[in-house]
C-alpha positions as CSV (number, residue, x, y, z in Angstrom):
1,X,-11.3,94.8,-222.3
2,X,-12.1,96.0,-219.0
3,X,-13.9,92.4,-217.3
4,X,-17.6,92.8,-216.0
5,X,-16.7,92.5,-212.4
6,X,-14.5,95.4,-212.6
7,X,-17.0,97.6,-214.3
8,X,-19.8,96.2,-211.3
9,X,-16.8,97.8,-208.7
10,X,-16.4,101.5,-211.0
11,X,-19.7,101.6,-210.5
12,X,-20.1,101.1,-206.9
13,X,-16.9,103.9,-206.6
14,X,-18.9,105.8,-208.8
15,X,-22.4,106.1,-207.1
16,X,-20.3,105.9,-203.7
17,X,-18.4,109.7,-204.8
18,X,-22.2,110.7,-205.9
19,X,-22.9,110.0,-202.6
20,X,-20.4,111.6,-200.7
21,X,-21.4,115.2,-202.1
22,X,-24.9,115.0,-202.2
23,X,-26.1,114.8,-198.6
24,X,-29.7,114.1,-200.1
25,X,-29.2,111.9,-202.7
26,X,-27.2,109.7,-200.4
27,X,-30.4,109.8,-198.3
28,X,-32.6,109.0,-200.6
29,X,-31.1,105.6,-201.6
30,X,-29.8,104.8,-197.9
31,X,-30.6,101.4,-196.1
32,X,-33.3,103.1,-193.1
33,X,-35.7,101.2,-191.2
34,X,-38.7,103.0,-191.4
35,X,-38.4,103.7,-195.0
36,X,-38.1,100.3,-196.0
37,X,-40.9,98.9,-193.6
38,X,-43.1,101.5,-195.3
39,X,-42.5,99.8,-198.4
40,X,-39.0,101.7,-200.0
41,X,-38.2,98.1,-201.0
42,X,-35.6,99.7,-203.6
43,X,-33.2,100.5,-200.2
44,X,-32.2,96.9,-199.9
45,X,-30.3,97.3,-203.0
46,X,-29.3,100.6,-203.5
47,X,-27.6,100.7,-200.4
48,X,-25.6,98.3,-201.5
49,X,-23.9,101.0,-203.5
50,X,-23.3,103.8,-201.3
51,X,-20.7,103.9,-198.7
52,X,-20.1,106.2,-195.6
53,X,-16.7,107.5,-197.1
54,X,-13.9,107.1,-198.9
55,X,-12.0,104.4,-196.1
56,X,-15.0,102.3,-195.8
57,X,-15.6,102.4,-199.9
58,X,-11.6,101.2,-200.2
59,X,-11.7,98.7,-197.3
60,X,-15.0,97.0,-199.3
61,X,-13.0,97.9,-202.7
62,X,-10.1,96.3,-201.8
63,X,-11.6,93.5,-200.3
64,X,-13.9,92.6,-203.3
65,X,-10.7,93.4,-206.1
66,X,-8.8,90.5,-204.3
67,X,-11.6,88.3,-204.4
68,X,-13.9,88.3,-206.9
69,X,-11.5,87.3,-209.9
70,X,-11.9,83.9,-208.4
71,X,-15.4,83.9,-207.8
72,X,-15.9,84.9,-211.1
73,X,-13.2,82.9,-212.8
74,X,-14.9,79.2,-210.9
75,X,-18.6,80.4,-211.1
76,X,-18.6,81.9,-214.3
77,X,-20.6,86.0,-214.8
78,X,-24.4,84.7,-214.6
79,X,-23.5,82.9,-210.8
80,X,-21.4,85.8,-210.3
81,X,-23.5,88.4,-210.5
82,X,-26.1,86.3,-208.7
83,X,-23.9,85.1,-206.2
84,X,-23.5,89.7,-205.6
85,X,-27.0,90.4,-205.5
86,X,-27.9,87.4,-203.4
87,X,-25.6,88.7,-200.7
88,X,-26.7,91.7,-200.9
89,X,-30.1,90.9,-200.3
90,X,-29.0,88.3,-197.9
91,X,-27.0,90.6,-196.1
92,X,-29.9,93.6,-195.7
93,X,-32.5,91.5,-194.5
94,X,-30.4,89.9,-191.7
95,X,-29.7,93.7,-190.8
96,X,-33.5,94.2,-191.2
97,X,-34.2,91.6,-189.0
98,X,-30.7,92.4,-186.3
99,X,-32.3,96.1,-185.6
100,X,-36.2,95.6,-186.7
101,X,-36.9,97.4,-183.2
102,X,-34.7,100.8,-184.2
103,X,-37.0,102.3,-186.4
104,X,-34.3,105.2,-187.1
105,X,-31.6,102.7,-187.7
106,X,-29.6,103.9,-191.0
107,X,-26.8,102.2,-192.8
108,X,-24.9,102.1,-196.0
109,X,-22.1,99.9,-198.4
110,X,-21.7,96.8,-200.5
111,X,-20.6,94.8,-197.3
112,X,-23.0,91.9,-197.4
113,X,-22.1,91.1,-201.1
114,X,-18.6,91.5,-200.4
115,X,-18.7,88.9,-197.4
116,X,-20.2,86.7,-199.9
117,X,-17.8,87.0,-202.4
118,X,-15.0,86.7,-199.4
119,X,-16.5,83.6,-198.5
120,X,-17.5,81.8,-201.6
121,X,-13.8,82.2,-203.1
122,X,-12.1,81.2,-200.1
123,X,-14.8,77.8,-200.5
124,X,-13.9,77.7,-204.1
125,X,-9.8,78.3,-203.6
126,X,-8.9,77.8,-199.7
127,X,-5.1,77.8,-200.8
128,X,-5.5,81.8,-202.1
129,X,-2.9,83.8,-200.6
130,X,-2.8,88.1,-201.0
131,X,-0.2,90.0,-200.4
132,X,-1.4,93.3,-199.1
133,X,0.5,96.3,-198.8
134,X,3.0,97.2,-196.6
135,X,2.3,93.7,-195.0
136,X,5.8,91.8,-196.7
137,X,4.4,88.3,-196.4
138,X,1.8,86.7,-197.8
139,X,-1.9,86.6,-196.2
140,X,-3.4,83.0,-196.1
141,X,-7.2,83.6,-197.6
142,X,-9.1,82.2,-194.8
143,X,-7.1,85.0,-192.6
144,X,-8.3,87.8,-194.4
145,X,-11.6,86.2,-194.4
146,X,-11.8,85.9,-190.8
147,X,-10.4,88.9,-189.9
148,X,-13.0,90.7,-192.0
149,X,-15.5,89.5,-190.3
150,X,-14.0,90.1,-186.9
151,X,-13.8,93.5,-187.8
152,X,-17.6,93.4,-188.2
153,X,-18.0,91.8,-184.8
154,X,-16.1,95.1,-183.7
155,X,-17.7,97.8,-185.5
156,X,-21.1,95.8,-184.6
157,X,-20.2,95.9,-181.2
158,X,-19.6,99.5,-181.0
159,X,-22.2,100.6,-183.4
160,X,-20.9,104.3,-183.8
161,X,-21.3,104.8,-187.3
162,X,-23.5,104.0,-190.6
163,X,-21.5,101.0,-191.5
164,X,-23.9,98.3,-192.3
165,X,-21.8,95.9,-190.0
166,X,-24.5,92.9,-189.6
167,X,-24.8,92.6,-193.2
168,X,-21.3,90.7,-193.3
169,X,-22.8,88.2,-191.3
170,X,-26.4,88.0,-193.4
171,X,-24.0,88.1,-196.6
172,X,-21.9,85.4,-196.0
173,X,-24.1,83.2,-194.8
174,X,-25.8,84.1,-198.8
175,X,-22.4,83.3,-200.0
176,X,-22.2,79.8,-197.9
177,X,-25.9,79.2,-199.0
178,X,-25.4,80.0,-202.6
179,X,-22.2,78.4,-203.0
180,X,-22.8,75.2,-201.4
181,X,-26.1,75.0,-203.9
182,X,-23.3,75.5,-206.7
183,X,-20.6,73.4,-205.7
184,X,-22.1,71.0,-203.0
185,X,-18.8,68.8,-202.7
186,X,-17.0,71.9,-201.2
187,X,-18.2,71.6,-198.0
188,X,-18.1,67.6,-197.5
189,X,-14.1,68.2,-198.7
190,X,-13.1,71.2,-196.3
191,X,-15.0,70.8,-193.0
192,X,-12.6,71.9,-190.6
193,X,-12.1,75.4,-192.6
194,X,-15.9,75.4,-193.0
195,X,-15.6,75.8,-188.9
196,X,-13.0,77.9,-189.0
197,X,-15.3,80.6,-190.8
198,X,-18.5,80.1,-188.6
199,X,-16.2,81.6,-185.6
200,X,-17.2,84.8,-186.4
201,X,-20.5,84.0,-186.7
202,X,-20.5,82.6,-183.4
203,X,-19.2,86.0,-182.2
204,X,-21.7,88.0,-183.9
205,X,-24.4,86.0,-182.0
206,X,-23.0,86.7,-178.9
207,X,-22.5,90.5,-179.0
208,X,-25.8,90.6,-180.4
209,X,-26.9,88.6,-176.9
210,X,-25.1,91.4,-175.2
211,X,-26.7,94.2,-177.0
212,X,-29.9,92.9,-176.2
């Protein structure tokens, strides 16, 4: 039996490859300033599962397959799935609020519940290690994790594409939020990789200083 959090992912891939051939479809369902500001509340989520292409849908794939088997397996499905859409949400309005001024801002992908689910597993297991292809050692956890985010620091910085980039931040901040409601003792027992993460997040704020 296929588990529920790989039939949430088939369906992401599946609405993603809708997307990719049906320029007005994807349009319709895409995360857009104005649109949601004139009350297409619906964006904030169905953005979520569309993705710019086929590398952006496999870096968020990938990312989320390593992952959320241990989110899933220490939070159980209700606080799973939660834990997903809370990011999501999370994620969207921090990008609502990041470019409220660009009314024809556009964006697309599952990155702000995918930062949350990065985040809340590497709370719930710090010790996680991946091993990542054609890398031939194993990847500490809180590596990937902060690497994913500096990638977001990057593509935020440059801002050349549809990638919603500041939803990593808004999403794992809904993962650190969410999680710490869950499992409070996590943070009082891991405070120097709690610091670790907020690097990025430090980061973010800066380039956004710079933007501005």
């Amino acid at each position: 039996m296929i588990p529920p959090y790989i039939l949430l992912l088939i369906l992401i891939a599946l609405i993603s490859l809708k997307g990719f051939n049906d320029k007005e479809w994807f349009e319709r369902y895409s995360f857009q300033i104005n649109e949601i500001k004139t009350g297409q509340w619906y964006r904030m989520i169905t953005s979520g599962f569309l993705h710019v292409g086929f590398w952006h849908l496999l870096v968020n794939g990938i990312s989320y397959y390593f992952f959320a088997p241990t989110v899933y397996q220490l939070l159980g499905s209700v606080s799973f799935f939660l834990l997903f859409l809370c990011a999501l949400i999370a994620g969207n309005l921090f990008t609502l609020w990041v470019h409220k001024n660009e009314p024809y801002y556009a964006a697309v992908g599952a990155s702000g519940a995918v930062s949350g689910i990065v985040y809340s597993s590497i709370l719930l297991y710090p010790g996680m290690q991946l091993m990542i292809l054609p890398i031939p050692i194993p990847i500490p956890a809180p590596l990937f994790g902060f690497g994913f985010l500096m990638y977001s620091v990057y593509g935020m910085y440059k801002n050349s594409d549809k990638i919603g980039h500041a939803a990593h931040f808004g999403g794992a901040i809904g993962g650190f939020v969410l999680t710490a409601a869950l499992k409070p003792n996590l943070f009082l027992n891991n405070p120097t990789l709690i610091l670790a993460l907020l690097i990025p997040l430090l980061l973010f704020i800066w380039v956004l200083k710079r933007r501005n």
